[in-house]
Each structure stands twice: as C-alpha cells, then as structure tokens.
C-alpha positions in Angstrom: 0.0 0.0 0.0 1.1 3.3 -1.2 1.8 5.9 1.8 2.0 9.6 1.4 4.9 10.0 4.0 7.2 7.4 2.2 9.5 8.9 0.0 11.3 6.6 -3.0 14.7 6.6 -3.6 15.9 5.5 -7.8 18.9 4.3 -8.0 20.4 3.6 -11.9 22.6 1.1 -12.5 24.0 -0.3 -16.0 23.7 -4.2 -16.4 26.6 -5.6 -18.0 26.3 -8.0 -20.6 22.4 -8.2 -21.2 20.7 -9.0 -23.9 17.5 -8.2 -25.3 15.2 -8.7 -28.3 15.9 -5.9 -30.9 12.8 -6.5 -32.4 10.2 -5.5 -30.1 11.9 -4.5 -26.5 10.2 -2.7 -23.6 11.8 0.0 -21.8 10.2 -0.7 -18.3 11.3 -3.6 -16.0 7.4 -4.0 -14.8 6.4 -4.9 -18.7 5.1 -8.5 -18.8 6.4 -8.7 -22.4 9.8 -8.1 -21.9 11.9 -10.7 -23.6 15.8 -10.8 -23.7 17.4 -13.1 -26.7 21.3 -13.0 -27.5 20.5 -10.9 -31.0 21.9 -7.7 -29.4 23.3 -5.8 -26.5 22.1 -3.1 -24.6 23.5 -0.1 -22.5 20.5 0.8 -20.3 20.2 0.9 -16.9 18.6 -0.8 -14.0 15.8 1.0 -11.5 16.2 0.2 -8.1 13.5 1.2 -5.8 13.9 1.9 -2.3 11.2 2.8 0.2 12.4 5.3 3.3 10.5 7.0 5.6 12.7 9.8 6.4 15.1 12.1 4.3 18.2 12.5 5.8 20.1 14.8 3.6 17.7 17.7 4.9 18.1 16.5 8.2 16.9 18.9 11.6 20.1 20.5 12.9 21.2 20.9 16.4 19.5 24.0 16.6 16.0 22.5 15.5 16.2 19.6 17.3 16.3 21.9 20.7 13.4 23.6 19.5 11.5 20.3 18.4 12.9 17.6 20.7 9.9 15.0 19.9 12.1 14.7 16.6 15.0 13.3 18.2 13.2 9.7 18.2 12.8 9.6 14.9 16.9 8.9 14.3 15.8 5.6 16.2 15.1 2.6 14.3 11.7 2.0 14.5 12.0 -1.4 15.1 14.9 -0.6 17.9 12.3 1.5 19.5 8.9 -0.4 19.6 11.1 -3.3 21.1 12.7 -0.9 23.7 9.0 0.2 24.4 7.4 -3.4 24.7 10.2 -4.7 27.2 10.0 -1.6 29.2 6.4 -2.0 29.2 6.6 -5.9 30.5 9.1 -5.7 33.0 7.3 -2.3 34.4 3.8 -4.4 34.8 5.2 -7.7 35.9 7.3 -5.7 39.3 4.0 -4.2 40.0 1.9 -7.3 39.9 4.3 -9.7 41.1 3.0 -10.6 44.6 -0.7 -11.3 42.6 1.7 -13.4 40.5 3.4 -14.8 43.7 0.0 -16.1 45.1 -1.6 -17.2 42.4 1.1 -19.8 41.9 0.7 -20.9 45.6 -2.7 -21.9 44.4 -2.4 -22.8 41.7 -0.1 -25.5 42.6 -1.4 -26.2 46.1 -2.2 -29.9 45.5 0.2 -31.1 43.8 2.8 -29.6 46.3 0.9 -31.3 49.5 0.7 -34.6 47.8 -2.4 -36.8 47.4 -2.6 -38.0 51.1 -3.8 -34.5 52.4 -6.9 -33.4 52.9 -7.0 -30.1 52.3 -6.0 -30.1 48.3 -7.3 -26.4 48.0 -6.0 -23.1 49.2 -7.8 -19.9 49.5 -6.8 -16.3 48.5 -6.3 -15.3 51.9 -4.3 -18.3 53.2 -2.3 -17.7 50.0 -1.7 -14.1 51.4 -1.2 -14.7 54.7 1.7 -18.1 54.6 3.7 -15.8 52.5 3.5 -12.7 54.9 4.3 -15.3 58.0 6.8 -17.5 56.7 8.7 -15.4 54.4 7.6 -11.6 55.0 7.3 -9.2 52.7 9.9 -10.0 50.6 8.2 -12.8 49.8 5.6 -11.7 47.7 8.1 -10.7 45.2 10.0 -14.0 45.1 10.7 -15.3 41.6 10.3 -11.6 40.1 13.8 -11.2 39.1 13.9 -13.9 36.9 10.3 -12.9 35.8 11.6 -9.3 34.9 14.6 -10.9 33.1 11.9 -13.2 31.1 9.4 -10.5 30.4 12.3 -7.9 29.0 12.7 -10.8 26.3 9.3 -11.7 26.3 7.7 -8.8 25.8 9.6 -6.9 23.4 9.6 -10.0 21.0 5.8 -10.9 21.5 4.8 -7.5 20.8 7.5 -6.7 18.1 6.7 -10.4 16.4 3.0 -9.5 16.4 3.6 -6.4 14.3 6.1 -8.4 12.2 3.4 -11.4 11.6 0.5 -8.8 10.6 2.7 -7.4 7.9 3.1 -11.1 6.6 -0.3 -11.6 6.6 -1.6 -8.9 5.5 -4.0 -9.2 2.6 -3.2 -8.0 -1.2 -5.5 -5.3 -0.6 -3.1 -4.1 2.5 -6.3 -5.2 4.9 -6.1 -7.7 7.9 -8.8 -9.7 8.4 -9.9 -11.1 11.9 -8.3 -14.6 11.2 -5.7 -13.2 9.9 -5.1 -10.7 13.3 -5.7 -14.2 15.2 -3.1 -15.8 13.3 -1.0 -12.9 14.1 -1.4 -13.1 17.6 -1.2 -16.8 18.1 2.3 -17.0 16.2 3.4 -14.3 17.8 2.6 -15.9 21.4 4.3 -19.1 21.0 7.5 -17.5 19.5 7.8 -15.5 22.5 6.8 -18.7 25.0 9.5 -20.7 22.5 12.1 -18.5 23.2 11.8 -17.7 27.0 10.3 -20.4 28.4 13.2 -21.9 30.7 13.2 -18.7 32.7 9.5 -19.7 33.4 10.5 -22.8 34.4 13.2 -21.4 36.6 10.1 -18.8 38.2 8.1 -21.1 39.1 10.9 -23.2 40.4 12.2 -20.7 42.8 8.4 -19.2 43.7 6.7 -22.2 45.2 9.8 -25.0 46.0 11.2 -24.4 49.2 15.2 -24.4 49.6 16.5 -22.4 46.4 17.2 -19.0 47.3 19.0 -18.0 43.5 18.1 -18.8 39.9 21.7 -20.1 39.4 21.0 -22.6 42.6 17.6 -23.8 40.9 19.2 -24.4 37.3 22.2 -25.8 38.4 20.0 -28.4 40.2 17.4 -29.2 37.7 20.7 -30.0 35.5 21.8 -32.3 38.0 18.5 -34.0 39.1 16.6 -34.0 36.0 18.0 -32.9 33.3 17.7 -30.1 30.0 14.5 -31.4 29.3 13.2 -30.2 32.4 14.1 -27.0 31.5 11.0 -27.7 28.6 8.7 -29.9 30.4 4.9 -28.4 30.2 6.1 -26.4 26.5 3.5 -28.1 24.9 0.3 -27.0 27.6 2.3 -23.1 27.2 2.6 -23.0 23.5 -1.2 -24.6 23.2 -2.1 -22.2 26.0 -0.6 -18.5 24.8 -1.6 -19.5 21.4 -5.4 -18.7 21.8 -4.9 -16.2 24.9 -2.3 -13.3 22.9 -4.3 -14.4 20.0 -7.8 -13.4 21.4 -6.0 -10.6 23.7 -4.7 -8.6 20.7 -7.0 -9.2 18.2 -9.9 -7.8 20.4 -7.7 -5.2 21.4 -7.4 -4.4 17.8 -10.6 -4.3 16.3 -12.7 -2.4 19.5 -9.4 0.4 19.0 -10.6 0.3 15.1 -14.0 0.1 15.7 -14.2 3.6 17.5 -14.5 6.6 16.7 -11.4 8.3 15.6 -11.5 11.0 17.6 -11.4 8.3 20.8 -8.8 5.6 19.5 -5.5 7.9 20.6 -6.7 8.9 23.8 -5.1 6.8 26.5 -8.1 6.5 28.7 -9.8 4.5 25.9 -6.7 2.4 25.2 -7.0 1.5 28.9 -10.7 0.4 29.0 -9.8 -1.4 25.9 -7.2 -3.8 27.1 -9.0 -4.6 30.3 -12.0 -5.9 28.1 -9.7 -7.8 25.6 -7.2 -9.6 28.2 -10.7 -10.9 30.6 -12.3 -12.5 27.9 -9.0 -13.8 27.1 -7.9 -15.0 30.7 -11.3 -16.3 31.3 -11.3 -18.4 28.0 -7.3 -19.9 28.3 -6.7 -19.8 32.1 -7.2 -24.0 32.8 -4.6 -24.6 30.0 -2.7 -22.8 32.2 -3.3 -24.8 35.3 -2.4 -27.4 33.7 1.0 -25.8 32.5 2.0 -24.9 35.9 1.3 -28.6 37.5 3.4 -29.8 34.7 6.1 -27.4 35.0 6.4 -29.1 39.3 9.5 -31.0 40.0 8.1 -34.9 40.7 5.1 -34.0 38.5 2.3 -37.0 38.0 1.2 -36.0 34.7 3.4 -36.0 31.4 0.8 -34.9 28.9 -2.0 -32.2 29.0 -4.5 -34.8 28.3 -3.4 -36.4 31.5 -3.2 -33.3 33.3 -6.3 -32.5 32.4 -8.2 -35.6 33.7 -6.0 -36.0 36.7 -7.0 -32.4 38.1 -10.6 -32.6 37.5 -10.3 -35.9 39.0 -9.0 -34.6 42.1 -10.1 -31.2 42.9 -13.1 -31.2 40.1 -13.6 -28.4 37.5 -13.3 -26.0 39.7 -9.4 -27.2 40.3 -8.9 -25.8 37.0 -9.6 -22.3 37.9 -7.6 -22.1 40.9 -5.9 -19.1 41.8 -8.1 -17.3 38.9 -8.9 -14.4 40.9 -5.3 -13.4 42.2 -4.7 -14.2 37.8 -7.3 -11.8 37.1 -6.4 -8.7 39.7 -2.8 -9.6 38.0 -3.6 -10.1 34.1 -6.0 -7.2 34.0 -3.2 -4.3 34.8 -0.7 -6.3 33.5 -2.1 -6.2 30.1 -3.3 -2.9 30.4 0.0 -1.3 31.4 1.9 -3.5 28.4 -0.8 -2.7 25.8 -1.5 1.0 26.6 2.0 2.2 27.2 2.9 -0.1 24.0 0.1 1.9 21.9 1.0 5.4 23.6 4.9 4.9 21.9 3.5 4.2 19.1 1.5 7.0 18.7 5.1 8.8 19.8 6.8 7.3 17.5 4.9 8.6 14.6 4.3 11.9 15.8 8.1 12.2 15.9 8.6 11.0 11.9 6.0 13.7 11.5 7.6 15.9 13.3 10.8 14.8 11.2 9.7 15.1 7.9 8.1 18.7 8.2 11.8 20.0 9.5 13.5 18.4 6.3 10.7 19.4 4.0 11.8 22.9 5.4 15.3 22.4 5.2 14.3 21.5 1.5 12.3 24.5 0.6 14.7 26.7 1.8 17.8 24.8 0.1 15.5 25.0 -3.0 15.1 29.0 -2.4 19.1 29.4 -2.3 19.8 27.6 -5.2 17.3 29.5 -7.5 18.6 32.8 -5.8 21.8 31.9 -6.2 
C-alpha cells in the first residue's frame, strides 16, 4: 500500500552484458512482455527502488532539534524503538503485579505440592496471602520476580515486536487484515515469544513455590543435575497450546474495539486502557485451565506427562473447579498487567509517529529553503 509519508529513492545502475530482443523491447522492468534473446546488447540501466521514511540529507540540525525535541526519536530505528517500548512495558507491569503473581502460583499449585494424602487439596486467597507474609515476609511476595523481569524484557519486546512483524506477513493483497488473519498474528506471535523464553519460566516457578532455592543459578544448576535439560521444557507443549489462543484473542480484540471507535477516541489513552481490560478478561477467562495445567506440569516430581493427563488428573482430584484455581489473584494480576503492556505499548507508538511527522516537516523545510538558495543563487 502506497503511503503519502514514504519517499522513494531511484537508484540507476547499468547491467553488464544483457541481452535483449531488438525486435520488439520494452523499456520498463514491470512490462510483462519483456523478452531478452542473444541478437543484441544493450547499455540501459537498472531501477532500483527503495522505500524510506525519512530524508536524511535535509536532516533537523542541532538548533531545530532543541526547538522540536519530539524529533530526536525519529533517528531511532523503529523497530529498535517499539522493542525498547514493549520490554520496558513488560518488565514495568510484571514488578507491580508480582505478589498477585506470587499467590496465584501458591494456588495454583497447592495440590500437587501437598501430595495426594492431604486433605485439604485447595487453598484460598487469603491463606495464600497470609503463609507468604508469615513464613517469608514481605519479601516474599516478590520472590521469583527477578527472573520474571529478566523473562518479560525478552518476552515482551519479541511478542509485541513479532505480532507487528506477523500482521505485515499476513496482511491481505489489498493491505487489509482480516480477523483470522489478526488471530493468526497473535497466536504466532505468542508461541515465538513462549519458545524463546520459556526456561526462565520454568526457573520462576521453580524458585516461587519449591522451598530451599534461594537464587536462579541454585535452581538451574540443580534441575541440570537431578533432571535434566529437558526439564528445563517440560509443560512447552500445555504453554505454547495455552498462549496460542490467549495473545491471540487478547490482541486481536484489542485491535478491532481500538478500530472500531471513533477516531477522535482511539488515541486517547483512557480508551486504550478500558480497551485492554476488556480484551485480556475475555481472554484470561477463555485460556486460564490450560494454564493450570501448565503450571502442574512445569512441578518437580510432577504426576502428569501430557496435557491430556493433566487434564483428567485435576478434574479428577479437585473437580472443574481445580482448573480455575488461583483465577482471581490471575485476574487482579492479568488485568493491569495487560493494560499497562498494551497501553504504554500503543502510547509509543502514537510517539513514534508523531516524531517521523515531526521529522519530515523539518527536512521538507530544510528542503524548501535549500530550494530558495539555489534559485537565488
């Protein structure tokens, strides 16, 4: 799709040593009828197109760039940027929501921790709250975060830089994304970012609910020695199955209410806000027992080896409900979580173009007035 900001750059280049036929050649490269034939030789050049967004040879001097500072990110890379954004974004929201994080695992995990034998296979939201406070302070309801900030940098730079890079490659012919196509989107861009980071899951989880590890290097080091690398994977196939539908549903809803609006509303923050709270409940609420069933799996001395297994073994146990637990703490958590990662990620993006803008009008400047020299001149 043609965009009025993009500028074209032609670059002529002779081609040595081509042939063409005399009889009926065409001048352009995009002709369908162009036909080469060893008869002749010709001299003509190549066109080379290349799109750029900014002009640099009229670029905003020192002196402009004090007066228009918003300019200055537009010598960024955008893709540097938007990934600088999304893991400043994640590891912002996960810090703030770790100790919902911290007790959700607690209950998440609860039965399988205590073992078949007890009787009480369930634990409650405030029992979750108040073993942490007494046995480990306050500290303890950020246990695990550090290796969950030094996923999420990772994790959410590349989920929400993959997602932009996947709706480019799906993108229709007629430059539109349909909704499968925005769930498609979403899904692959999910599991790349689950692919790539999910030992340093494993290694949260690890150090949040097993007692006796006090560092990640402690944990690794003895899942290495006890179990193996593949432990470092065990429960990938529950995660990737898991995040596949959630970012899926989660940013395509996000998406389409943004588009749906009025266009006065979709760049005020306040509606990005209410937006992502909508899309990442109905998302949570859909995928959130896939992601039980993850965290049982991910246990050291874990009873189930597939999520079919998983699946049964829970319900059998704690019923239905069992595959819900710890959903409330997940919700207080996932809601500001999401909002924080997909509002602040919309409001750089929004920055980011209002700085090219910004950008180009200085150079088209610089241009005119180079222009108004040269003719004087």
């Amino acid at each position: 799709m043609y965009n009025k900001h993009e500028k074209a750059v032609v670059y002529w280049r002779k081609i040595p040593n081509l042939k063409y036929d005399a009889v009926s050649p065409k001048p352009f490269p995009n002709s369908s009828t162009l036909t080469f034939s060893s008869a002749s030789r010709c001299n003509f050049a190549s066109v080379s197109v290349a799109e750029t967004k900014l002009h640099h040879d009229f670029a905003p001097t020192a002196t402009q760039l004090l007066k228009h500072p918003l300019a200055v990110i537009a010598f960024l890379p955008r893709d540097v940027a938007l990934f600088t954004a999304g893991a400043i974004a994640g590891a912002a929201a996960k810090t703030v929501t770790a100790p919902l994080d911290r007790i959700k695992l607690l209950m998440q995990t609860h039965g399988v921790r205590v073992g078949q034998e007890s009787a009480k296979k369930a634990m409650s939201f405030i029992e979750a709250i108040t073993v942490i406070a007494k046995e480990e302070g306050i500290k303890g309801y950020w246990k695990g975060n550090l290796p969950q900030v030094i996923r999420v940098v990772p994790y959410s730079a590349v989920q929400l830089f993959a997602y932009e890079i996947y709706k480019k490659i799906f993108r229709g012919l007629n430059g539109e994304l349909s909704v499968v196509a925005r769930l498609t989107a979403g899904a692959f861009a999910g599991m790349t970012s689950t692919f790539i980071t999910y030992p340093l899951d494993v290694l949260r989880l690890r150090l949040a609910v097993e007692p006796g590890y006090r560092t990640m290097s402690e944990v690794a080091f003895g899942m290495i020695r006890e179990e193996g690398i593949a432990s470092f994977y065990r429960g990938l196939g529950p995660s990737l199955i898991a995040i596949a539908p959630y970012i899926a549903a989660n940013f395509c809803i996000f998406d389409l209410l943004k588009k749906s609006l009025p266009e006065k509303y979709q760049k005020r923050t306040e509606t990005s806000i209410l937006t992502a709270l909508l899309s990442a409940s109905l998302a949570t609420l859909t995928c959130y027992p896939l992601d039980t069933v993850r965290r049982q799996m991910q246990l050291k001395g874990t009873p189930y080896t597939t999520v079919i297994e998983a699946l049964s073994g829970i319900v059998a146990r704690d019923g239905v409900v069992g595959l819900y637990r710890g959903f409330l703490p997940n919700a207080l958590k996932t809601l500001p979580n999401s909002s924080i990662k997909l509002t602040t990620y919309d409001i750089v993006k929004r920055l980011i173009a209002a700085s090219e803008k910004e950008f180009q009008t200085i150079t088209e400047e610089n241009r005119n007035k180079q222009q108004n020299i040269n003719s004087q001149g």
